[in-house]
Backbone of each chain as ProteinMPNN parsed JSONL, in Angstrom:
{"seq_chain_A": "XXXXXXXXXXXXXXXXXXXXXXXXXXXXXXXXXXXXXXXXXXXXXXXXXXXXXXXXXXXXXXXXXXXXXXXXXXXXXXXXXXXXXX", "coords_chain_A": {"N_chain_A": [[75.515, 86.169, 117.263], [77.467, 87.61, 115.092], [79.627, 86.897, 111.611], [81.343, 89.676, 110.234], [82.672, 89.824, 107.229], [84.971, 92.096, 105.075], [85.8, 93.348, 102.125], [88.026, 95.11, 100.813], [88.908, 97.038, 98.291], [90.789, 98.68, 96.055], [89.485, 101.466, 94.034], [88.932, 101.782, 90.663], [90.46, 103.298, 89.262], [92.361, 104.21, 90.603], [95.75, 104.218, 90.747], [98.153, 101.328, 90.836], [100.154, 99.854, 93.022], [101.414, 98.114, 93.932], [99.898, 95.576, 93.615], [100.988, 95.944, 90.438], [103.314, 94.95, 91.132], [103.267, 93.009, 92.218], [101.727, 91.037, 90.004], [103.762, 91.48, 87.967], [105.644, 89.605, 89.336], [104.418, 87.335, 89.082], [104.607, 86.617, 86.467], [107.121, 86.51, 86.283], [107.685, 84.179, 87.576], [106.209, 82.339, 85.658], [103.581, 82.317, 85.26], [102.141, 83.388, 82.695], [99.557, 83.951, 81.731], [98.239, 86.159, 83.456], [96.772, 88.545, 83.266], [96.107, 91.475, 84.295], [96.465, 92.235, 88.328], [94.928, 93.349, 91.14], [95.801, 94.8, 94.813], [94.162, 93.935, 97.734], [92.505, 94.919, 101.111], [91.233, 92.572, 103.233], [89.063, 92.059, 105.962], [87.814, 90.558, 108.951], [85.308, 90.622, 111.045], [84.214, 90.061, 113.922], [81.308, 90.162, 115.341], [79.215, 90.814, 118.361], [76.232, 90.848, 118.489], [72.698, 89.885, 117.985], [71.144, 91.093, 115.92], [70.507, 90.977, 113.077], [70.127, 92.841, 111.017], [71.166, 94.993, 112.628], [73.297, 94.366, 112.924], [74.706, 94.496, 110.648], [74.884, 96.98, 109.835], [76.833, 98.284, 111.847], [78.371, 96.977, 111.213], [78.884, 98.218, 108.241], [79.013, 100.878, 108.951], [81.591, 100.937, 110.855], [83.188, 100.263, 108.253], [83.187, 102.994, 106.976], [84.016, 104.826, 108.82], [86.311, 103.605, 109.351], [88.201, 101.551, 108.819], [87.88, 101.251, 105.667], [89.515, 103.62, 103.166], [86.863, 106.384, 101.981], [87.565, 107.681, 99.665], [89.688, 106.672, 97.981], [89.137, 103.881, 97.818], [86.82, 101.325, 97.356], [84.086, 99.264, 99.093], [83.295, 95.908, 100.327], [80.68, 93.984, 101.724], [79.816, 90.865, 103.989], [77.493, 89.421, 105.835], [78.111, 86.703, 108.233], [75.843, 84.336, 110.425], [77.197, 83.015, 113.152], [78.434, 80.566, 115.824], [78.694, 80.301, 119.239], [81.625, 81.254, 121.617], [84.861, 83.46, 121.635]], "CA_chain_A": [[76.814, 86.719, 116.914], [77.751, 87.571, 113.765], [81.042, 87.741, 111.664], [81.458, 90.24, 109.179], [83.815, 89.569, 106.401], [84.807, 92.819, 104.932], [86.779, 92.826, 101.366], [88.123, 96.355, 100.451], [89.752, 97.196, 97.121], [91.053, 100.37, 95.408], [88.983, 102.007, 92.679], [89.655, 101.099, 89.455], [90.472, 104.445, 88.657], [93.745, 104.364, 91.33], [96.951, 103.627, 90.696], [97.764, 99.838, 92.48], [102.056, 99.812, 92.626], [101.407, 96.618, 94.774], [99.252, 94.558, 92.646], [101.674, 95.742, 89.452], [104.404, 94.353, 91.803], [102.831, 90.964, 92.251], [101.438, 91.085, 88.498], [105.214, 90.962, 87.395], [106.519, 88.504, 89.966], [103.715, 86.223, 89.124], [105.004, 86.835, 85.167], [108.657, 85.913, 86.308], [107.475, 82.786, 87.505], [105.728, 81.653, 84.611], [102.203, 82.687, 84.559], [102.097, 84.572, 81.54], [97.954, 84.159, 81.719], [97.69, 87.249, 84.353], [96.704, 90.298, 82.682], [96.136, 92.558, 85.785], [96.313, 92.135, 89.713], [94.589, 94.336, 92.138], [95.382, 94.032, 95.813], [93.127, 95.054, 98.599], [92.811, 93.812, 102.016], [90.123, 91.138, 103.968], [89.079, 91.893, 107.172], [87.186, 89.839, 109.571], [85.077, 91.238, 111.793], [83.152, 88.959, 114.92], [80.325, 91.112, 115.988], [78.742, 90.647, 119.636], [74.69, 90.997, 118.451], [71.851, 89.022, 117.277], [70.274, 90.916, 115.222], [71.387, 91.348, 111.444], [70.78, 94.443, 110.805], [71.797, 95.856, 113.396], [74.995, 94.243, 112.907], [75.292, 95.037, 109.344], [75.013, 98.489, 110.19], [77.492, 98.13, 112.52], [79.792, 97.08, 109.693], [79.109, 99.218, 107.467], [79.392, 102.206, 109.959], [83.362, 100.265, 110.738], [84.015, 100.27, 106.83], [83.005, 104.025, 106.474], [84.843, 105.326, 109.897], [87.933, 103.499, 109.596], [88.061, 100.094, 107.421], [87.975, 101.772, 103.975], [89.181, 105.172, 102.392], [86.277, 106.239, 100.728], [88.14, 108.758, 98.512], [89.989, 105.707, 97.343], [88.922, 102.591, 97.959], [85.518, 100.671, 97.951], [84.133, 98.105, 99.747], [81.567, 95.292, 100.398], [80.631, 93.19, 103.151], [79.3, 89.786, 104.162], [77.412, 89.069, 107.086], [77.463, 85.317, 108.11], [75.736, 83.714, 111.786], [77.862, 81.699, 113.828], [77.897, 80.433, 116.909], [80.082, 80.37, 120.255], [82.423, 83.009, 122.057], [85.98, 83.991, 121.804]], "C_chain_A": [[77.03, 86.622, 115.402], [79.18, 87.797, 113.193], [81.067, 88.429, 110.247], [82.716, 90.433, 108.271], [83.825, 91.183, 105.375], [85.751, 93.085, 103.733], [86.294, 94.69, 100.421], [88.976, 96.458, 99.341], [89.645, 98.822, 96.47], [90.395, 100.317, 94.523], [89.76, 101.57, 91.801], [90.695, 102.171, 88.833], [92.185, 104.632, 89.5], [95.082, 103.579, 90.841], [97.205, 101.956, 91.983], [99.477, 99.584, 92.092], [102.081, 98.384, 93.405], [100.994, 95.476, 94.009], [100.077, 94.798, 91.194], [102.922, 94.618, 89.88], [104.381, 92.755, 91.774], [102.636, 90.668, 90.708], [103.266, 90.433, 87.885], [105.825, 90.054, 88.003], [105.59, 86.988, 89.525], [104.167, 85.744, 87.309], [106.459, 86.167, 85.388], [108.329, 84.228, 86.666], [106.315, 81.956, 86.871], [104.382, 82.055, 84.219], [102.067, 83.8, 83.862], [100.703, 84.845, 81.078], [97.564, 85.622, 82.013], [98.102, 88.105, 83.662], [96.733, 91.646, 83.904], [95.398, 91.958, 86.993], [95.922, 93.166, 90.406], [94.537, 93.738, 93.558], [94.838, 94.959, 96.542], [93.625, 94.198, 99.612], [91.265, 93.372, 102.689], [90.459, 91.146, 105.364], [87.826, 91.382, 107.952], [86.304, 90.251, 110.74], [83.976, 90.59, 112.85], [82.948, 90.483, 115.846], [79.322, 90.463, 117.258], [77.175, 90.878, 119.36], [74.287, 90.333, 117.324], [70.933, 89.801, 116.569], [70.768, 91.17, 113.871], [71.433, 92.072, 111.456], [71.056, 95.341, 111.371], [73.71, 95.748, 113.063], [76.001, 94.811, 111.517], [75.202, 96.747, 108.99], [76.029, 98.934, 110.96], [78.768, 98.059, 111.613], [79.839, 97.51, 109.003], [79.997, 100.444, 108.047], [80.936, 101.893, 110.217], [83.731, 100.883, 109.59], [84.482, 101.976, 106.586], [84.054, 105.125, 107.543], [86.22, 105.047, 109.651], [88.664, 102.437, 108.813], [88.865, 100.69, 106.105], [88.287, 103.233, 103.955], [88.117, 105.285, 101.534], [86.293, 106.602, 99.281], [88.785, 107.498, 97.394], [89.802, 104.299, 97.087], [86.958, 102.527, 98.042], [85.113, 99.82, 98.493], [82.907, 97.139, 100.438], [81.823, 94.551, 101.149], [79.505, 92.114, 103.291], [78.965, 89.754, 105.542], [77.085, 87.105, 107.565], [77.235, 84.827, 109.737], [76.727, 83.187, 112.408], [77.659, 81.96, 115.118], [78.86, 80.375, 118.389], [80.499, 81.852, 120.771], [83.728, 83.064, 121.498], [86.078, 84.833, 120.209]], "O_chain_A": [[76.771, 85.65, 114.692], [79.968, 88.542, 113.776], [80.83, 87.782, 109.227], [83.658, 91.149, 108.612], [82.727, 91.489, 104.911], [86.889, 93.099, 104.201], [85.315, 95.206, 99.881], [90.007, 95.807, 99.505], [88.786, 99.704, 96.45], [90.406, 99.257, 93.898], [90.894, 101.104, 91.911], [91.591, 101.875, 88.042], [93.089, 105.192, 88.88], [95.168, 102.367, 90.641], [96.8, 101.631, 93.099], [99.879, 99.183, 91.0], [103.069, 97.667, 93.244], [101.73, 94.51, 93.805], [99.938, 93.788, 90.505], [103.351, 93.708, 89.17], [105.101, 91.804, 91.469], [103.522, 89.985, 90.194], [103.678, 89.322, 87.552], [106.691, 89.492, 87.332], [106.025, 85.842, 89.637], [104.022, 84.569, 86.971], [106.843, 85.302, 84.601], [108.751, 83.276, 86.009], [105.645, 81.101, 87.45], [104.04, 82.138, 83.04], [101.907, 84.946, 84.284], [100.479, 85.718, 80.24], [96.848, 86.292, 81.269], [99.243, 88.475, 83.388], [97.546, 92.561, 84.038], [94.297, 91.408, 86.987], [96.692, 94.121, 90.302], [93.841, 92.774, 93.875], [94.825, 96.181, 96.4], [94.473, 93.307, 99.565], [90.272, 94.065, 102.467], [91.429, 90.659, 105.946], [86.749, 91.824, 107.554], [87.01, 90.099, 111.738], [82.801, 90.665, 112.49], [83.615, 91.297, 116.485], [78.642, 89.497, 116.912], [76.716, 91.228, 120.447], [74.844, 90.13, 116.245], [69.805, 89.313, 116.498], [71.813, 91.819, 113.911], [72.471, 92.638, 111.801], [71.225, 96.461, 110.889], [74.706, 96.469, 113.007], [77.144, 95.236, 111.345], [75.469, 97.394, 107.976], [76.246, 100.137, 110.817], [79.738, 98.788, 111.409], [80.985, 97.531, 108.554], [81.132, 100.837, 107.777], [81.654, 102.746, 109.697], [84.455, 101.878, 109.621], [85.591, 102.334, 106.19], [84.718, 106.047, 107.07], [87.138, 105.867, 109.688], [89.725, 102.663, 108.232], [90.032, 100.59, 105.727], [87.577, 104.045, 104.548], [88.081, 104.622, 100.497], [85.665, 106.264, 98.278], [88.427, 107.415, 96.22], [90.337, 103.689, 96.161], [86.143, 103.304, 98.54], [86.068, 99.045, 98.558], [81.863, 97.556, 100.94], [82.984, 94.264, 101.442], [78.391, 92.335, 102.817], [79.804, 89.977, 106.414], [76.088, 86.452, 107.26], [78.246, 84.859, 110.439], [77.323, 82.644, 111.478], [77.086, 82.917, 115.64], [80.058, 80.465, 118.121], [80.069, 82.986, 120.557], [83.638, 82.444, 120.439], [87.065, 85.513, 119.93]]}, "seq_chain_B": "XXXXXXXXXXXXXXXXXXXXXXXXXXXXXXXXXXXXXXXXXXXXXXXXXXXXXXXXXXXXXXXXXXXXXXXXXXXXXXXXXXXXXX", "coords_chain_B": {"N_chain_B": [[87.996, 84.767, 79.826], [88.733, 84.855, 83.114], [88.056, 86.208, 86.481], [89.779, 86.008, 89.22], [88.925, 85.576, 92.723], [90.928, 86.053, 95.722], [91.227, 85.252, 98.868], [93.005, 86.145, 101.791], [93.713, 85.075, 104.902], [95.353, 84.959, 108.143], [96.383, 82.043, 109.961], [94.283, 80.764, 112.379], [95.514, 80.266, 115.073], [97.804, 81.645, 115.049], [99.425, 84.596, 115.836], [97.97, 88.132, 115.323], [98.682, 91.28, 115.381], [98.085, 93.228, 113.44], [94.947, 93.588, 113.258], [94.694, 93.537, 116.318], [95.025, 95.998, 116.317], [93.325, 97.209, 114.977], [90.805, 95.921, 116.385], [91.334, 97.576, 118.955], [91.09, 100.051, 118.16], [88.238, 100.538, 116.788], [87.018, 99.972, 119.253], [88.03, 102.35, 120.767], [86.737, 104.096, 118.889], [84.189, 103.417, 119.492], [82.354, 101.017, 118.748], [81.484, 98.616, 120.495], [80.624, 96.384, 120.45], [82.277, 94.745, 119.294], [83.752, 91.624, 119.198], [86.615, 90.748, 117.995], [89.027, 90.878, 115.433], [90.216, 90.236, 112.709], [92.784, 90.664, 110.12], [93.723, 90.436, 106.761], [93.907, 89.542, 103.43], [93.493, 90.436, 100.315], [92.722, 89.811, 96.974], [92.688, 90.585, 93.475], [92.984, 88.838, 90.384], [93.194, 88.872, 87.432], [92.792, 86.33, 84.844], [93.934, 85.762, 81.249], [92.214, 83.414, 80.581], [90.376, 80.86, 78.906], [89.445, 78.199, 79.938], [87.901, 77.38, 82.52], [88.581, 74.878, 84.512], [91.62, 75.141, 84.266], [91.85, 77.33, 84.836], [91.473, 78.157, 87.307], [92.937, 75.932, 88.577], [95.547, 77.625, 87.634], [95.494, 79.562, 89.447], [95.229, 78.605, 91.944], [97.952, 77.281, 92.002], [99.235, 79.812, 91.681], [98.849, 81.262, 94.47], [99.948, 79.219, 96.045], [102.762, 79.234, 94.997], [103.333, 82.367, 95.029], [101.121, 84.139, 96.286], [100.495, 83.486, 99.007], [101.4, 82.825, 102.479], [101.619, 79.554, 103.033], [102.409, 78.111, 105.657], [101.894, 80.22, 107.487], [99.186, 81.262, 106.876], [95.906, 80.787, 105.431], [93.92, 80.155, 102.316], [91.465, 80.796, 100.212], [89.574, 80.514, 97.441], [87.334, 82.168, 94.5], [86.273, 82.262, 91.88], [85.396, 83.742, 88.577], [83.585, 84.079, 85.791], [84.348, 86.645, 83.193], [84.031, 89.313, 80.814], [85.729, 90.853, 78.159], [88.529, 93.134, 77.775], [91.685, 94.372, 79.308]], "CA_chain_B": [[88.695, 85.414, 80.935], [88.131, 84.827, 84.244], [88.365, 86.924, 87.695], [90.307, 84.899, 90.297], [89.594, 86.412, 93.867], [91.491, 85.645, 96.707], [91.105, 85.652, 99.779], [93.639, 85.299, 102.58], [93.758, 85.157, 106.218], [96.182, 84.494, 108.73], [95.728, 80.884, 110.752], [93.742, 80.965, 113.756], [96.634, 80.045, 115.931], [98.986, 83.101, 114.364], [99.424, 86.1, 116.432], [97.539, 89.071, 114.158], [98.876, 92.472, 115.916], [97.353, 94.599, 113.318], [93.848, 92.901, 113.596], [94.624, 93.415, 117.383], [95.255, 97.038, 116.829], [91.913, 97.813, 114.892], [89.864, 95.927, 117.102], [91.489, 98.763, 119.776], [90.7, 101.661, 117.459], [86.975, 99.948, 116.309], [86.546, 100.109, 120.534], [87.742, 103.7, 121.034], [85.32, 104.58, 118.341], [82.458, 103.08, 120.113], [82.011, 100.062, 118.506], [82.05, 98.3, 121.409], [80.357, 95.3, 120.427], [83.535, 94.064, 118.768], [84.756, 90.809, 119.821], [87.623, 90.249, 117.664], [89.406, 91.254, 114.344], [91.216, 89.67, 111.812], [93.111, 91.085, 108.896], [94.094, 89.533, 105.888], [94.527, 90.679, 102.172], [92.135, 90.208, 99.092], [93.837, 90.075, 95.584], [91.934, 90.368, 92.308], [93.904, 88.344, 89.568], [92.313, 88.691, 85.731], [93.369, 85.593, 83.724], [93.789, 85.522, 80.0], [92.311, 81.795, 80.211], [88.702, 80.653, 78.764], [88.868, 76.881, 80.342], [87.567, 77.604, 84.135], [89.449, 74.151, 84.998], [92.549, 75.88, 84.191], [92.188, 79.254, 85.533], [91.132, 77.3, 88.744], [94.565, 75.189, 88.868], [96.882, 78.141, 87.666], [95.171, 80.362, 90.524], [95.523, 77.849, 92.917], [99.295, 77.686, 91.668], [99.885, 81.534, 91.98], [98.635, 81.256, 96.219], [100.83, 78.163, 96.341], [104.155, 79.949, 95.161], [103.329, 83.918, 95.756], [99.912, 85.072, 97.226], [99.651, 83.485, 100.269], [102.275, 82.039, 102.561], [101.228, 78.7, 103.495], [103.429, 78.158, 106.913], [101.235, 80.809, 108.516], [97.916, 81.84, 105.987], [94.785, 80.182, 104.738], [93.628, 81.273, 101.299], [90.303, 80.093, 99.395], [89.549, 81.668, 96.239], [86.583, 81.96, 93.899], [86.215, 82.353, 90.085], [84.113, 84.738, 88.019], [83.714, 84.41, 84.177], [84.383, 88.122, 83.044], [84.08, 89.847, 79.463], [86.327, 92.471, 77.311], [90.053, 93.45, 77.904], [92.414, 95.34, 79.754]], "C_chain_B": [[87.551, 84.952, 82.218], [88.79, 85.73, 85.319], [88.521, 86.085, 88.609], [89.87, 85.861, 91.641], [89.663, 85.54, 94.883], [91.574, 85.784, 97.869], [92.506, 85.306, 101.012], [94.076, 85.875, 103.977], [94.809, 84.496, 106.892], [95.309, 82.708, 109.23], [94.844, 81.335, 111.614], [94.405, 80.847, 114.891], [98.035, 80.911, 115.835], [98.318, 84.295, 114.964], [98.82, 87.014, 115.131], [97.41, 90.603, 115.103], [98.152, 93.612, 115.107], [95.732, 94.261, 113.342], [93.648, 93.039, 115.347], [93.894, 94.986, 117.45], [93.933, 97.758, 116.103], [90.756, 97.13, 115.777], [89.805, 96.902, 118.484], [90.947, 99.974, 119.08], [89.083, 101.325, 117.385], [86.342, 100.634, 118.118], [86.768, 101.137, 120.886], [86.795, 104.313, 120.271], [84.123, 104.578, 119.014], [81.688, 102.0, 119.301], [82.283, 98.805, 119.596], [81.767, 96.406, 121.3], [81.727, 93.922, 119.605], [84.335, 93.107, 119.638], [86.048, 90.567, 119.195], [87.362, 90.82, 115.69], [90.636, 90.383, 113.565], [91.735, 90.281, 110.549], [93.866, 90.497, 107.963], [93.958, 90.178, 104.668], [93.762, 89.929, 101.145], [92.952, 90.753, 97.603], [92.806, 89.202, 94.259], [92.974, 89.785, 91.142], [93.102, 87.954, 88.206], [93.262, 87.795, 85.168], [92.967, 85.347, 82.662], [93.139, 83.951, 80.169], [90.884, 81.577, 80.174], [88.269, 79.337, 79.271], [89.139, 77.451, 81.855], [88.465, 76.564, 85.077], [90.928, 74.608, 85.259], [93.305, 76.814, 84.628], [92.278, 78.681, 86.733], [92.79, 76.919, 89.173], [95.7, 76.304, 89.065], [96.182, 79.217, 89.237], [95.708, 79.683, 91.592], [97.176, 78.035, 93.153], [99.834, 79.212, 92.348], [99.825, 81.263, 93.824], [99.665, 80.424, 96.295], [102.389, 79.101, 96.76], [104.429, 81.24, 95.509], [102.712, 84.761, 96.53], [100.491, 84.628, 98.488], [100.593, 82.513, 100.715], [101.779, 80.996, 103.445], [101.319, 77.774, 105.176], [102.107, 79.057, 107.719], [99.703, 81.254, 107.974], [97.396, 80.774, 105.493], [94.423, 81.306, 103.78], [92.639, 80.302, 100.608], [90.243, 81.45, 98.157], [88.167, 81.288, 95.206], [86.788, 82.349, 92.468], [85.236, 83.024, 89.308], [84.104, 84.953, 86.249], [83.615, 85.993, 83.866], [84.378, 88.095, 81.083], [85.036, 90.805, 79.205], [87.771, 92.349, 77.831], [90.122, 93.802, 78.965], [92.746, 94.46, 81.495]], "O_chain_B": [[86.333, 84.791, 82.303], [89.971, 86.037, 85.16], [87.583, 85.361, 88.944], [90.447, 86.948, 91.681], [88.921, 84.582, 95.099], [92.228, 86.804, 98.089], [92.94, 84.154, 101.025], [94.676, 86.939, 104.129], [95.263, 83.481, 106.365], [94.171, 82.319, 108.969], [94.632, 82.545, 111.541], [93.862, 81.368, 115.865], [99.066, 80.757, 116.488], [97.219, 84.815, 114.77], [99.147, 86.672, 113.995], [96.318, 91.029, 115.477], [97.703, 94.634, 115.626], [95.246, 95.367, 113.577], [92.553, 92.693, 115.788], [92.894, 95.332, 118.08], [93.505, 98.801, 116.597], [89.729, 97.797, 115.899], [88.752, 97.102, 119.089], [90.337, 100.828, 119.723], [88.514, 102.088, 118.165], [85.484, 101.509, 118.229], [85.82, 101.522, 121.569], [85.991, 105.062, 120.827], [83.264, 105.455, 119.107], [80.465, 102.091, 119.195], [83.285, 98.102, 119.464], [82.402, 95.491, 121.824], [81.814, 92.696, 119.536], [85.203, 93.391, 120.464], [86.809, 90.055, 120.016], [86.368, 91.031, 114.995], [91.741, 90.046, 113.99], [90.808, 90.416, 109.751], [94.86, 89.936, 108.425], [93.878, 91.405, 104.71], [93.481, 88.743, 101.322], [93.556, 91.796, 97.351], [92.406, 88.05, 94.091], [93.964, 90.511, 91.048], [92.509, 86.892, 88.021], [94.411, 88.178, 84.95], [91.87, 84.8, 82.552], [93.946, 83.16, 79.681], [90.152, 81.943, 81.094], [87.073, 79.053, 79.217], [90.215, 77.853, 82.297], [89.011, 76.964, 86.106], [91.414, 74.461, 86.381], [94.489, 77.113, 84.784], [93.393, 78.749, 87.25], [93.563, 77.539, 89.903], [96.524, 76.306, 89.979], [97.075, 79.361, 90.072], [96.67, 80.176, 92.182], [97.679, 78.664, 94.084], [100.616, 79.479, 93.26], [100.907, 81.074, 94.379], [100.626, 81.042, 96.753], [102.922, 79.466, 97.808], [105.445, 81.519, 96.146], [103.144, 85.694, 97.208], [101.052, 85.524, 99.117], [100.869, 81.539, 100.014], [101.479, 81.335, 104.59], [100.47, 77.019, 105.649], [101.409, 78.447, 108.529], [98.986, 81.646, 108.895], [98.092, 79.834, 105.109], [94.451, 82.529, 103.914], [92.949, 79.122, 100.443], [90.624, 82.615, 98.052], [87.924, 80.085, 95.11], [87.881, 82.853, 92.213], [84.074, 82.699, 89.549], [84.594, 85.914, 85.656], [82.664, 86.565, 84.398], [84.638, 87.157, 80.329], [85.204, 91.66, 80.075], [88.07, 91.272, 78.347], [89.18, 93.769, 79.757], [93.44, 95.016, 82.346]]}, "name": "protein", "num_of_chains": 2, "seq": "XXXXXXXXXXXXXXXXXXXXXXXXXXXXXXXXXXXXXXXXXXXXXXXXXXXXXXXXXXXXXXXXXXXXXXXXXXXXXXXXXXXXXXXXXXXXXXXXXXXXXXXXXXXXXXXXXXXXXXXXXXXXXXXXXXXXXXXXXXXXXXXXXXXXXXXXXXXXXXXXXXXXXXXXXXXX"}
């Protein structure tokens, strides 16, 4: 079993009204360090087969179907073993 | 400068309805091998700051008071020395 961690973020090239949003709230409360925030989102994905690459094909094929826009967004993926059910 | 990224996931004991509702879509696709989905949110944070100790702490800081709400989310984060502006 495998679980595929899947961490999608907008092009650089896109507008991000979310990550400006946080950017300035993180500015109101003091951190005046942060130059720019981009948010994306982190999804988790526990895959039912033993073999890697099958599975990481599997997640890819997810990212590209339905996961990720590819028009806007890109996105990379971790495959890590584990062990057990639910 | 460094690149803070963030990762953050619900608990494991926290209902995750939209994590429910792509592991339903993932399975009408025909990904069937899908045991389970989690969704959670990934946030790139560029800090003006050249001591890594630093960036480390105020990152940590930022999840504390705005990323990531502690009550119901786990959030780990890594660090990436970066070059140039903007």
């Amino acid at each position: 079993m495998y679980l595929a961690k899947v961490y999608i973020s907008l092009k650089p090239t896109v507008n991000d009204p979310q990550g400006l949003t946080i950017k300035g709230a993180l500015h109101n409360l003091g951190f005046s360090d942060v130059i720019s925030v981009r948010a994306g989102k982190y999804i988790e994905v526990k895959i039912n087969q033993d073999d890697e690459d099958k599975a990481r094909g599997q997640a890819d094929q997810m990212c590209r179907k339905l996961l990720a826009n590819p028009v806007i967004e890109n996105y990379s993926l971790t495959l890590n073993l584990i062990q057990g059910s639910n």
